[in-house]
N, C-alpha and C positions, 0 to 999 in steps of 0.2 A: 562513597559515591556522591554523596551534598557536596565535598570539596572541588571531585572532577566538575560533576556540572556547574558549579559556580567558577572554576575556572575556564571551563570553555566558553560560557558563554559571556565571560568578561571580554575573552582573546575575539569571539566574534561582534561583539558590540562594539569593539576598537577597530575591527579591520572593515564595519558597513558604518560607522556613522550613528548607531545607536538607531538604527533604519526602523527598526518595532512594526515588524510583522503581525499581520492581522491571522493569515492559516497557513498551516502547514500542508506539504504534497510530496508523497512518497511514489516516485515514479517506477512502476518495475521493467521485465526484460520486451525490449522491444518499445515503448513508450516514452522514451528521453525526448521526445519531440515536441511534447506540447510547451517546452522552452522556448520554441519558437512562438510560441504566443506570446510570453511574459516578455515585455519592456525590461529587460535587463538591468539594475544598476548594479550591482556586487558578483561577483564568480568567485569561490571560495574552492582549491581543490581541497579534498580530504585530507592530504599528506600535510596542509598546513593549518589544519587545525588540532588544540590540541586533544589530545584522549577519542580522535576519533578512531576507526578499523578505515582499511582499506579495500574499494572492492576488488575481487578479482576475476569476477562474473564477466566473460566478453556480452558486450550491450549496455553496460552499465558503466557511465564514463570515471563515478566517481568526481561529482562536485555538490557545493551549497550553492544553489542560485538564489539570489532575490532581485525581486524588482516588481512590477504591478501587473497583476491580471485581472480584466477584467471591474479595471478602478480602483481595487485592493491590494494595499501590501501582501504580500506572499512569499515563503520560502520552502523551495524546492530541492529536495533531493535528488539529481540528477544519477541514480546509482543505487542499491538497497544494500544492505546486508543480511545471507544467510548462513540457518544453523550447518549447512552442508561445507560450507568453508573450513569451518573450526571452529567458527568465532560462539563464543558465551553467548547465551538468552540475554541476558546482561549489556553486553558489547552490542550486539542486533539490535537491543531498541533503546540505547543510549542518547542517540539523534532525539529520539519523539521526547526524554525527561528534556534534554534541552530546548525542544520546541516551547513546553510547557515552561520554562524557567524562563524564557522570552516571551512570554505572556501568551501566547497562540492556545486558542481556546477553541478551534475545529481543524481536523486532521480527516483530507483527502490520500486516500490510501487505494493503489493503481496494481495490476498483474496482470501474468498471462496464466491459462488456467487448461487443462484439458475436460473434456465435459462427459459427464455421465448420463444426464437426462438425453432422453430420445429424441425431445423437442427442441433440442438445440443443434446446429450445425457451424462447422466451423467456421471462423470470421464476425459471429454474432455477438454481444456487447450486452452482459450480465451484468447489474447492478447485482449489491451484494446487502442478503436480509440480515442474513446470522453466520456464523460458521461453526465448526467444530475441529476443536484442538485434538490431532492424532501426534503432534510432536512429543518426543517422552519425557519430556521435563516444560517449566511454565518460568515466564523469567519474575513471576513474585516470589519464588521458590525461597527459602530463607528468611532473615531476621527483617523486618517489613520497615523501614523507615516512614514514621510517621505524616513528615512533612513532606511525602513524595504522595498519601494518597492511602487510605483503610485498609485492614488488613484482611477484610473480605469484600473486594467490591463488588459493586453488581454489575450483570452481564446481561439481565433481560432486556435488556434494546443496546446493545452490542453498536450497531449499526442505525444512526437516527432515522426514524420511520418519517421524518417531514424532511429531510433529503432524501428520502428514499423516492419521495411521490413527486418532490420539487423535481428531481432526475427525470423522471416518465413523462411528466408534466414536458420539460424543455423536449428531449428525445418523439415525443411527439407532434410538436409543433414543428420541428426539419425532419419530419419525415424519416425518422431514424428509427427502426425496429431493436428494441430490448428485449431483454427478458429480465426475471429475478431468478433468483435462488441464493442455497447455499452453499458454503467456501468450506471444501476440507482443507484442513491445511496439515504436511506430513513432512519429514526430513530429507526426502530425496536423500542423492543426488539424482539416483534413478528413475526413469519413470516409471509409472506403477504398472502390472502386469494384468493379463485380462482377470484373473479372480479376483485381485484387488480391488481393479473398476467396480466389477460386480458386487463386493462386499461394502464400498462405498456408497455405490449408489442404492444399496439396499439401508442402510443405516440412516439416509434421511441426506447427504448431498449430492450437489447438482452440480460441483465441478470441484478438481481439487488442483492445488498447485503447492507448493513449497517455503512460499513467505507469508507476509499480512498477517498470519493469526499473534504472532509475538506482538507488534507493534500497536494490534492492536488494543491489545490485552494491557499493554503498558500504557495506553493514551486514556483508557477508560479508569484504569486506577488514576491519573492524573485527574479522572474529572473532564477530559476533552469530549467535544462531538466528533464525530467519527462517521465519513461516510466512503463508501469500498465499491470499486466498478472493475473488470474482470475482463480478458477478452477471451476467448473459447479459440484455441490456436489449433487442439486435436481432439479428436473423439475416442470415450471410450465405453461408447456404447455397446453390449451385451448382444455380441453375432457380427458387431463391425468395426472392432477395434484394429487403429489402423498403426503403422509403424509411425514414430514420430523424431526428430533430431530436435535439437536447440536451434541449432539455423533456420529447420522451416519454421520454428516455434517463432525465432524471431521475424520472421519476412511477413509471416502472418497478422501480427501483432503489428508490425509498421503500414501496412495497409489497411488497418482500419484506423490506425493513430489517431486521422483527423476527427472523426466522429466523438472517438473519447476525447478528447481535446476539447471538440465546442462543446461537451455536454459537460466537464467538471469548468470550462471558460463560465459557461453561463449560468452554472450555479453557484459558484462564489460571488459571481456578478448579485444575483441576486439575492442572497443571502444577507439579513440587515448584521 
């Protein structure tokens, strides 16, 4: 694994320029747009880099972007990878060891999410406290290489609680209504079934979706900060669970796009 990412991220430090990203941004389904925010200078697709997976998620175009947001260097995942593809624990959060091997030392991490709390309605823009790993395997799983990061790390603040307030803090000042909670994260492909909602939201989360919790598991062994915003595209609230497809998941998710956009814009902005 030290050989891959030392080779990838020699091949990408030769094709931006040695550009030296300040944080990383894992964009999920329906979210590729806050690209239009970032000043573009590098478009990297997946297929040319090396030792990366390719998505195959419709909404996820499948590229590295850098270039400035917000006054900061930044590189963007335009595309995620999941365990529902085929792809390794391993392969999924292989992006974030190489974000970490380019020095980037805070990881914005983005989804779309269906919601279990009552007080949430769809359209609505969850910051994320904690989550919980219902995936059946963990990608530390195995012989732990030292120089990626301890062989038990810690997970009590999963999610930094001073982006967490910095987020409410911006979200507040434009008028924008959030909420918090917490992120199950499960293997899909499927969506979960009304007992499942129920069994979720009874175990302590507030929405679940099918990515973020590898990546981010791999970013905290790295030693990254880490902060997780969610948008609530279906409900599966207990007496109004509704049918849901990936298309409305994405339509939904693109019409709030801008909101999440200014609010991770304006926190990297102001992040020293």
């Amino acid at each position: 694994m030290l050989e891959q990412i030392a080779f990838t991220t020699k091949s990408i430090l030769e094709k931006t320029q040695n550009f030296n990203p300040e944080f990383g941004i894992i964009l999920g389904t329906g979210l590729g747009g806050l690209v239009k925010e970032i000043d573009v200078k590098y478009s990297l697709p997946y297929e040319e880099i090396p030792n990366f997976p390719v998505s195959t998620v419709e909404g996820h175009s499948g590229k590295l972007i850098y270039g400035l947001l917000g006054g900061k260097r930044v590189m963007a995942m335009q595309g995620r990878f999941h365990f529902y593809e085929g792809y390794t624990m391993q392969q999924i959060t292989f992006p974030v060891r190489v974000m970490k091997a380019l020095g980037i030392n805070t990881l914005c991490v983005s989804n779309a999410s269906g919601g279990m709390n009552p007080a949430f309605k769809v359209g609505e823009i969850m910051i994320i406290t904690d989550h919980i790993n219902l995936f059946p395997t963990n990608p530390l799983i195995g012989k732990n290489v030292n120089e990626l990061g301890p062989r038990f790390p810690d997970m009590s603040e999963a999610y930094k609680k001073e982006y967490v307030q910095l987020a409410q803090q911006i979200a507040s000042e434009h008028a924008i209504e959030v909420k918090t909670g917490v992120y199950a994260g499960l293997t899909g492909p499927c969506f979960e079934t009304p007992a499942e909602y129920r069994y979720l939201w009874r175990i302590g989360a507030d929405c679940v979706g099918m990515s973020t919790v590898p990546e981010v598991i791999v970013a905290k062994h790295g030693g990254m900060n880490v902060f997780g915003i969610s948008i609530i595209t279906d409900l599966g609230v207990e007496g109004i669970v509704e049918t849901v497809s990936h298309e409305e998941v994405q339509h939904i998710a693109k019409q709030q796009e801008p909101k999440m956009s200014l609010i991770v814009r304006e926190l990297i902005k102001r992040i020293s």
